[in-house]
N, C-alpha and C positions, 0 to 999 in steps of 0.2 A: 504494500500500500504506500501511495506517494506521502513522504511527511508533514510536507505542508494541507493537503485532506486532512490527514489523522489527525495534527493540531487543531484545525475548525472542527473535527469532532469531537473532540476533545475537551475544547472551550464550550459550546452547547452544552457537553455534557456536563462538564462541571458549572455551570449555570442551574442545570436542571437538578444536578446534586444540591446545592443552594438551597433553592428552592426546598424540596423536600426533606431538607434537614430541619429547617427554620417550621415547618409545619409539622413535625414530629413522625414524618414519613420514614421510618427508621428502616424498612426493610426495602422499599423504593431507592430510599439512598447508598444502599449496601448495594443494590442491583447496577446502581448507575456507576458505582465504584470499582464494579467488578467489568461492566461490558467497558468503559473506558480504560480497564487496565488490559482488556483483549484489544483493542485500538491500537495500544501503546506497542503492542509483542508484533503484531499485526505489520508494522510498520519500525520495528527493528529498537524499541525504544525499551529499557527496564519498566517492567510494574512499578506502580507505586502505595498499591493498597494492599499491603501484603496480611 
């Protein structure tokens, strides 16, 4: 995956994580933590939600 994609998904995502931390979406934000660190591998990057 090209990296500069993966950052715009990336930033969305962590936007969206935001969001539903701040509303108490705890297992929404776990989800959005998990598919943005498949982004990350995706595109050559370490995880960062380990």
């Amino acid at each position: 995956m090209d990296r500069m994609l993966a950052d715009e998904i990336i930033l969305v995502l962590k936007t969206q994580w935001k969001v539903s931390d701040a509303m108490g979406m705890k297992e929404q934000a776990k989800y959005l933590g998990e598919l943005a660190d498949r982004v990350r591998v995706a595109s050559g990057q370490e995880p960062q939600n380990k």
